[in-house]
C-alpha positions as CSV (number, residue, x, y, z in Angstrom):
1,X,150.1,87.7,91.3
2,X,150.1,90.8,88.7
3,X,149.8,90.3,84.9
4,X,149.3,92.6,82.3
5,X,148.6,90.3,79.7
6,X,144.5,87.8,79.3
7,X,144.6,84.4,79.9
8,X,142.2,82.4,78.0
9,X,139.7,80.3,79.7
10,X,140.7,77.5,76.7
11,X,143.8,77.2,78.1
12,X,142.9,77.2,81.6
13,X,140.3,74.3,81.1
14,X,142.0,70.9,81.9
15,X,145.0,72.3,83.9
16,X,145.9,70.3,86.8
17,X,145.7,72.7,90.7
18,X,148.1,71.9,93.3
19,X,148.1,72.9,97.0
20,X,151.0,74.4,98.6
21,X,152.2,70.5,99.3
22,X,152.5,70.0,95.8
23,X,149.5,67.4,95.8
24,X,147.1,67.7,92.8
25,X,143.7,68.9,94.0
26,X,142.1,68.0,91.2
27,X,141.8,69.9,87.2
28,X,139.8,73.0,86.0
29,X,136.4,72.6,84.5
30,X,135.3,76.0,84.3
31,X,135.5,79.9,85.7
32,X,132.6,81.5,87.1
33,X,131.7,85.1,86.2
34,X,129.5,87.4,87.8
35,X,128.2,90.5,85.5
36,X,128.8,94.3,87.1
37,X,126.7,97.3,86.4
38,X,127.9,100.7,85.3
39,X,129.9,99.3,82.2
40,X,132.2,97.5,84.8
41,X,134.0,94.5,83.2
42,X,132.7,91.2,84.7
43,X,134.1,90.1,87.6
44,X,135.9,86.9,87.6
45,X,134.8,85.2,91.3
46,X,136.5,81.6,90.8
47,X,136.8,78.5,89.8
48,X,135.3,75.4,89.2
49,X,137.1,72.7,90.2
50,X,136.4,68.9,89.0
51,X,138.0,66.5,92.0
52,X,139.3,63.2,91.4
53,X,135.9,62.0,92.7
54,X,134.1,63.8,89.6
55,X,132.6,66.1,92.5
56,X,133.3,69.6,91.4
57,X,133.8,72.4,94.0
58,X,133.9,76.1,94.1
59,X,137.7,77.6,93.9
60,X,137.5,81.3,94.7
61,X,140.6,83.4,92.8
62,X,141.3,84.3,95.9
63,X,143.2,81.4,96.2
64,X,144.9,81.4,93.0
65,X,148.4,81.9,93.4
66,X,150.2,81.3,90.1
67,X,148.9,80.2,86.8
68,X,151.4,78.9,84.8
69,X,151.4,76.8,80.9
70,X,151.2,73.6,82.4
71,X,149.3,74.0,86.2
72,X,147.8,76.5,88.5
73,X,149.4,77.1,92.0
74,X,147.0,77.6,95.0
75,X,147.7,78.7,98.4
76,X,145.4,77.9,101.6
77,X,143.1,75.1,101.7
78,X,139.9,74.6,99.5
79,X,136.4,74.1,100.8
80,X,135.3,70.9,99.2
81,X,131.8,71.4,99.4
82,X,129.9,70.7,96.0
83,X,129.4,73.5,93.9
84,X,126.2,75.3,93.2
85,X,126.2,78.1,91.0
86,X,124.4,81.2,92.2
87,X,122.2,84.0,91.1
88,X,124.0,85.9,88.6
89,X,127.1,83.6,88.0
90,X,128.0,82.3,84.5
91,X,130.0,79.5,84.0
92,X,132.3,80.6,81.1
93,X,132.8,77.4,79.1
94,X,129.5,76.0,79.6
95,X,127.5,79.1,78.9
96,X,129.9,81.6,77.0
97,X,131.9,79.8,74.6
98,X,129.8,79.2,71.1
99,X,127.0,81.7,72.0
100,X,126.3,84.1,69.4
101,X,126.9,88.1,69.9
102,X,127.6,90.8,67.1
103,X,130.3,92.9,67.3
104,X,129.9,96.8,67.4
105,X,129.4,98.4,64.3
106,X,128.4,95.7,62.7
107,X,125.6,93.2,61.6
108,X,127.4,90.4,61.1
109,X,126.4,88.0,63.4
110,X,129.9,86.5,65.3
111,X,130.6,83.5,67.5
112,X,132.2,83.3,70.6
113,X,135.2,81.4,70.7
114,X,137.1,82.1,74.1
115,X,137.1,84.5,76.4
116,X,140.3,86.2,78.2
117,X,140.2,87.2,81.9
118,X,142.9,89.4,83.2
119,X,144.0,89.9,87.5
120,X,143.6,94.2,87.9
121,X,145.5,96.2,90.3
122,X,143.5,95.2,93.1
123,X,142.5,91.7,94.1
124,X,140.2,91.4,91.8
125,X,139.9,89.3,87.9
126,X,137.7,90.4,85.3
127,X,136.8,89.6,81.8
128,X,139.3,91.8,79.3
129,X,138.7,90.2,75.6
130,X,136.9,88.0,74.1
131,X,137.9,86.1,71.1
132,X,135.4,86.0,68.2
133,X,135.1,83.8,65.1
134,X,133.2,86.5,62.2
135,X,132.6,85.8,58.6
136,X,132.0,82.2,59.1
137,X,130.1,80.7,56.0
138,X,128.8,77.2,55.3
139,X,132.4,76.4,53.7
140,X,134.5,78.4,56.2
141,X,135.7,78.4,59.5
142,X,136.0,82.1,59.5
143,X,138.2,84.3,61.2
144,X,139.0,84.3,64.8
145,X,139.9,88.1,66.0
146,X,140.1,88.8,69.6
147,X,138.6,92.2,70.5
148,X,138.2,94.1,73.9
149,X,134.9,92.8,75.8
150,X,133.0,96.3,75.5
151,X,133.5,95.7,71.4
152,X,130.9,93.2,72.0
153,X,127.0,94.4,71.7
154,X,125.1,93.9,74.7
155,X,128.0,91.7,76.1
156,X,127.1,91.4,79.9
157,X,123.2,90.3,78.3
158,X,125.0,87.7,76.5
159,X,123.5,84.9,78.5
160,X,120.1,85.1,79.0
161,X,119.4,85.2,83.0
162,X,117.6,81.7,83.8
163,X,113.7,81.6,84.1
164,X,111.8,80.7,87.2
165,X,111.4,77.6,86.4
166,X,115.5,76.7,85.8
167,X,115.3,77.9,89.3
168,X,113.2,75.6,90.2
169,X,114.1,72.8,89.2
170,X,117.9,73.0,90.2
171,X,116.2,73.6,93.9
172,X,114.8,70.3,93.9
173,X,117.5,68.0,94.7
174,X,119.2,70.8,96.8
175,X,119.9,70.4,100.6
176,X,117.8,73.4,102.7
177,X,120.5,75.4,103.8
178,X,121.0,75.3,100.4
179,X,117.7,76.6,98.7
180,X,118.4,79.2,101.6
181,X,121.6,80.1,100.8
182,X,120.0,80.5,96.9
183,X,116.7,82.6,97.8
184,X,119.2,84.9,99.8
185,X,120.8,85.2,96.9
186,X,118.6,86.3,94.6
187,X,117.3,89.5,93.7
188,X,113.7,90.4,95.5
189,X,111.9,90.1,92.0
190,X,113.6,87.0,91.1
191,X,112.8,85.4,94.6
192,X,109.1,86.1,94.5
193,X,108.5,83.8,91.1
194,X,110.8,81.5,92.3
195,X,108.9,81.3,95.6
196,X,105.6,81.5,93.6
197,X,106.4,78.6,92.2
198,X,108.0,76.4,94.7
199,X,106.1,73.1,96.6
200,X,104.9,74.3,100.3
201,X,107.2,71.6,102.1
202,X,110.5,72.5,100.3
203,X,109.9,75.9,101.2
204,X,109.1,75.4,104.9
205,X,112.6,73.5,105.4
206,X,114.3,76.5,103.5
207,X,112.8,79.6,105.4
208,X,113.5,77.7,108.8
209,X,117.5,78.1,107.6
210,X,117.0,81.6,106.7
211,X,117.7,84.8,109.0
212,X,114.4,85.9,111.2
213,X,114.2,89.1,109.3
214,X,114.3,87.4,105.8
215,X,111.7,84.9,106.8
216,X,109.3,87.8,108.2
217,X,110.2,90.1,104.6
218,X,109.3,86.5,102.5
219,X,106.5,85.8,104.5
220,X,105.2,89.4,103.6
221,X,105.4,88.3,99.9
222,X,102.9,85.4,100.1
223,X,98.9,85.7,100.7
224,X,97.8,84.9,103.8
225,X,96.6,81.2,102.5
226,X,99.5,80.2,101.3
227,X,101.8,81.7,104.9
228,X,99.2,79.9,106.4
229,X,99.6,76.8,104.6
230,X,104.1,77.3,104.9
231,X,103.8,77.7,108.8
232,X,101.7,74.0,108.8
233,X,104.8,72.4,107.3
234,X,107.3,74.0,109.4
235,X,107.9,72.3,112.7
236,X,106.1,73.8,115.2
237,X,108.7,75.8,117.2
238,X,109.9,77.5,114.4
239,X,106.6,78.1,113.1
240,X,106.0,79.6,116.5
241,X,109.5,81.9,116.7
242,X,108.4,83.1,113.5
243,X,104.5,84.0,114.0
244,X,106.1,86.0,117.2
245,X,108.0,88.4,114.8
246,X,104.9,89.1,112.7
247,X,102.8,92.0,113.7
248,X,99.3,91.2,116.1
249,X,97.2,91.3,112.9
250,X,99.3,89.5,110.3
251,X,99.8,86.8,113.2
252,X,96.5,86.2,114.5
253,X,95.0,86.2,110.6
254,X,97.5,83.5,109.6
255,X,96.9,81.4,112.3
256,X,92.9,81.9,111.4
257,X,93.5,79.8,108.1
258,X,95.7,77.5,109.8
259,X,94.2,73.9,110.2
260,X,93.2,74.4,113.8
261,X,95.3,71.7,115.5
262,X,98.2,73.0,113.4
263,X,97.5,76.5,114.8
264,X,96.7,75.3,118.4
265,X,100.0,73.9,118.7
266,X,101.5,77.1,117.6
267,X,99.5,79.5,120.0
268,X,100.5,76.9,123.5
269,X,104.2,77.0,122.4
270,X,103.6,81.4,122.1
271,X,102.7,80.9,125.8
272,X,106.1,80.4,126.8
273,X,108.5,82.8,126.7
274,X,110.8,82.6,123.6
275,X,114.3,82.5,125.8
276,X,113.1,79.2,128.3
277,X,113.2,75.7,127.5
278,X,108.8,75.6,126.9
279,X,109.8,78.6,124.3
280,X,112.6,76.4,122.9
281,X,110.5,73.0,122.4
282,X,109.3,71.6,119.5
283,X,105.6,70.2,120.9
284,X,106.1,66.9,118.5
285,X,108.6,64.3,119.5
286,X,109.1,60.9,118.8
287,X,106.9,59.5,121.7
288,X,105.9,56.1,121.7
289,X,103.7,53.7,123.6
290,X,105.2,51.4,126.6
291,X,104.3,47.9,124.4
292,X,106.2,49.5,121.7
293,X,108.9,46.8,120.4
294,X,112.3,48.3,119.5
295,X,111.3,47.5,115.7
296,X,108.5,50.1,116.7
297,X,110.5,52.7,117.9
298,X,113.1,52.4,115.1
299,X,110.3,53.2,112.8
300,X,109.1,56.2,114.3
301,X,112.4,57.5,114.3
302,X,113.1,56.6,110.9
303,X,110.5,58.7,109.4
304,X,111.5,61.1,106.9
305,X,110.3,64.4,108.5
306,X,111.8,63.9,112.0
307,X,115.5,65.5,112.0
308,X,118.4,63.7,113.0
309,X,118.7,65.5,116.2
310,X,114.9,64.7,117.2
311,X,115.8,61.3,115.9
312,X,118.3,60.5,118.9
313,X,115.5,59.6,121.2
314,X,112.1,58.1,121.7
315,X,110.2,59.1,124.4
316,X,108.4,56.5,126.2
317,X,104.4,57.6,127.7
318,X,101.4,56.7,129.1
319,X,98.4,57.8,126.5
320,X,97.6,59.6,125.2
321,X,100.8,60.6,123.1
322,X,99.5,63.2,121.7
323,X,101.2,66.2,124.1
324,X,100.6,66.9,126.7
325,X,101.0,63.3,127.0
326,X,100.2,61.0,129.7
327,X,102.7,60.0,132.2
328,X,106.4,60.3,131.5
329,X,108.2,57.2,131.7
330,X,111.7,57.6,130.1
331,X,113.6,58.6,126.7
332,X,115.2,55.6,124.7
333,X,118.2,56.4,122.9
334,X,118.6,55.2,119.1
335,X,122.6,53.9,119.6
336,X,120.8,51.7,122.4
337,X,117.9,50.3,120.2
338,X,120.2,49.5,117.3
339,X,122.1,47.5,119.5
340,X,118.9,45.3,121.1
341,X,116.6,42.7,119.5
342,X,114.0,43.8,117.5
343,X,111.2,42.1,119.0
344,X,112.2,43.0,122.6
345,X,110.3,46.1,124.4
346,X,111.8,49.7,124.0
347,X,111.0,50.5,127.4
348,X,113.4,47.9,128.6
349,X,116.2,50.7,126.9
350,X,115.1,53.2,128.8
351,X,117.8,55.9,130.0
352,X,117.3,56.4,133.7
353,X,120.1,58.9,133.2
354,X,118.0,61.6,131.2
355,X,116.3,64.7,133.4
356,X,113.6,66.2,131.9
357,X,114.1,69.8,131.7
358,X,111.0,72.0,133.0
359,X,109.1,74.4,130.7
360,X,110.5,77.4,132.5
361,X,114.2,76.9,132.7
362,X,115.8,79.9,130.8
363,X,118.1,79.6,128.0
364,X,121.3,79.6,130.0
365,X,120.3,76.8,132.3
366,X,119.3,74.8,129.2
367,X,122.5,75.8,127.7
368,X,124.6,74.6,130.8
369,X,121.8,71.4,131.0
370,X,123.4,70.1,127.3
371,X,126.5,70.7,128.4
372,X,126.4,68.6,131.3
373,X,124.4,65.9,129.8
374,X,126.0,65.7,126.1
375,X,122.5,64.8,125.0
376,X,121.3,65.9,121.5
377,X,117.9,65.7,122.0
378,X,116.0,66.5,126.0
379,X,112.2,66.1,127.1
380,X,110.0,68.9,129.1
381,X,107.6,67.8,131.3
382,X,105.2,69.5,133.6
383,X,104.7,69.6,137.0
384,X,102.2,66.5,136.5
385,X,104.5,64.6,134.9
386,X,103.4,65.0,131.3
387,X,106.0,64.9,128.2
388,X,105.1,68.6,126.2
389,X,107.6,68.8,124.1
390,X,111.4,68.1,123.5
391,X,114.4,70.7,122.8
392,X,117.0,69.9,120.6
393,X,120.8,70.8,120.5
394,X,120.1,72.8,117.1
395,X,116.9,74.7,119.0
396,X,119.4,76.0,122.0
397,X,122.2,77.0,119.5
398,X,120.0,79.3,117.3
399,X,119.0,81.2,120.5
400,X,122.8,81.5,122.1
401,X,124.2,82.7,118.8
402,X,124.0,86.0,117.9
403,X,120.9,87.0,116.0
404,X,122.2,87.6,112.7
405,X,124.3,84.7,112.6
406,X,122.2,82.8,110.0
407,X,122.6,86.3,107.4
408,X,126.7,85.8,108.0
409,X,126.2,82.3,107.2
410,X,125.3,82.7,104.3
411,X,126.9,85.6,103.6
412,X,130.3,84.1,104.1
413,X,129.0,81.1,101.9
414,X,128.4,83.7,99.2
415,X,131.7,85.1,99.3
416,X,133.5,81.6,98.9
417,X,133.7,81.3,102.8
418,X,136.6,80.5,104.9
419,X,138.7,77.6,103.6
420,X,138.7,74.5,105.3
């Protein structure tokens, strides 16, 4: 779609969007722009999109096919994933319109009362004018006079770029993948006081989302007290895959301030080689006692730091439970336990049907073992019998895809992604 000719964001706001069917997806709330260097106009990356739900979602132009009076035209599908705005982005009606600029050449202090966005040559959209209300007094509206958006002083410093704490606080409520996705956003400056300032735990579950190489640059940034304190709150497997990518000294000092059980879990998983199922583990599963009651069980997998896929089963064993356990007597799944009485014993669930794996199965036979199995969630014993550890689904998958894949992730997320 070519035009010559600024649209205004004012009359974009409120237009109904319709997908190639001719459904209505839903009405425009805003348009995200992201500031360019060099005296480049701003580049306009998309839309935001308020769904019939009141959710609002992310439409990149992209997928702007016609914008007409009365509705905009998209093609493709939309990715209805809430949206977030990034490092960088403005939202032009929310943070634009009313703010107070000057216009070149003078000192009279203007308002800004819409803002027009044109599609180039290329692909691309970018700010063109910006409409302007000067000379208003306490009686008068003033004069509205739309001017091109390099007329306006300082223009792409307009909005004031969002303190640490802002940062902060929109993180709190955020999924991980998602604080992940907004740390490897950020510029390196910006990340540090954001990561300055952010709890131990929430940063933990973020770094275990981020690339390997990002997690080794971040935890470069901290002092050794407080990596020490980040790798105690991560789960132990990652915690180990990412001591392993630290050099000897930075490793072996970090683990020195590490509480020592903490850090002793970490060195026996670095035993194991990284590509077999005792590298894989995470050396603290849901293990309970064979007089636990279902109701027990339940609880243990209910806790709030035990993920979903460690959540699928309990693993019955002799004491201690601590691992190595004692003997191994059988995993209980959670569909089963939901479906017994809760005062009956768990080990009456047991699954007869679940292998253990052993510690030094390589990556491909653990690959072809979940495959087989359709479990989400598998022990590894010893040759005594002994529960160590468990590997999940989620474990096996970062270690078959490619290495990168978590920087492409989010990478494609920043870029609007595929449509879905």
């Amino acid at each position: 779609m070519q035009t010559s000719q600024s649209i205004f964001v004012s009359r974009l706001k409120g237009l109904p969007i319709f997908d190639p069917n001719g459904e209505q997806v839903g009405r425009i709330r805003d348009v995200v722009v992201q500031y360019r260097t060099a005296g480049r106009a701003p580049r306009v990356k998309g839309l935001v999109v308020e769904l019939f739900a009141m959710r609002r979602i992310f439409l990149p132009m992209e997928r702007v096919h016609t914008i007409s009076p009365d509705q905009v035209q998209i093609s493709g599908w939309v990715n209805t994933g809430r949206f977030s705005r990034r490092e960088h982005e403005v939202l032009v009606v929310d943070d634009l319109f009313d703010k107070k600029v000057k216009r070149k050449g003078s000192d009279e202090q203007a308002t800004i009362y819409d803002v027009g966005i044109k599609h180039t040559r290329s692909t691309d959209w970018e700010i063109a004018e910006v409409a302007i209300r000067e000379g208003a007094k306490r009686f008068s509206k003033g004069n509205v006079v739309i001017v091109d958006w390099r007329e306006i002083t300082d223009f792409t410093s307009a909005i004031a770029a969002h303190s640490a704490e802002e940062h902060v606080s929109r993180l709190v409520d955020m999924r991980p993948a998602d604080v992940a996705q907004e740390l490897h956003d950020m510029d390196p400056s910006r990340r540090a006081e954001v990561v300055k300032m952010m709890d131990n735990d929430q940063l933990a579950d973020a770094m275990e989302e981020l690339p390997e190489d990002e997690q080794v640059a971040l935890i470069g940034t901290l002092g050794t007290e407080r990596a020490a304190d980040i790798l105690e709150e991560m789960d132990p497997d990652d915690a180990a895959d990412l001591i392993a990518e630290l050099t000897p000294s930075m490793a072996e000092t970090i683990l020195g301030k590490m509480q020592p059980e903490e850090a002793e879990d970490v060195r026996y998983l670095l035993t194991y080689d990284a590509e077999t199922a005792g590298g894989l583990m995470n050396s603290e599963p849901v293990i309970i006692p064979p007089d636990a009651t279902v109701a027990d069980a339940l609880a243990a997998l209910r806790r709030e730091e035990v993920t979903p896929s460690m959540a699928s089963v309990a693993f019955v064993c002799r004491p201690p439970l601590d691992t190595p356990t004692g003997r191994y007597l059988g995993g209980v799944h959670i569909q089963r336990l939901l479906r017994e009485p809760p005062s009956i014993l768990a080990a009456r669930a047991i699954d007869s049907d679940i292998q253990p794996l052993h510690p030094s199965l390589d990556i491909a036979q653990v690959s072809r073992y979940f495959a087989t199995y359709d479990l989400m969630c598998a022990p590894v014993v010893d040759e005594n019998n002994r529960l160590l550890g468990a590997v999940t689904v989620d474990d096996v998958l970062d270690h078959i895809l490619p290495t990168d894949w978590r920087g492409i992730q989010l990478d494609e997320v920043q870029e609007g992604g595929d449509s879905v």
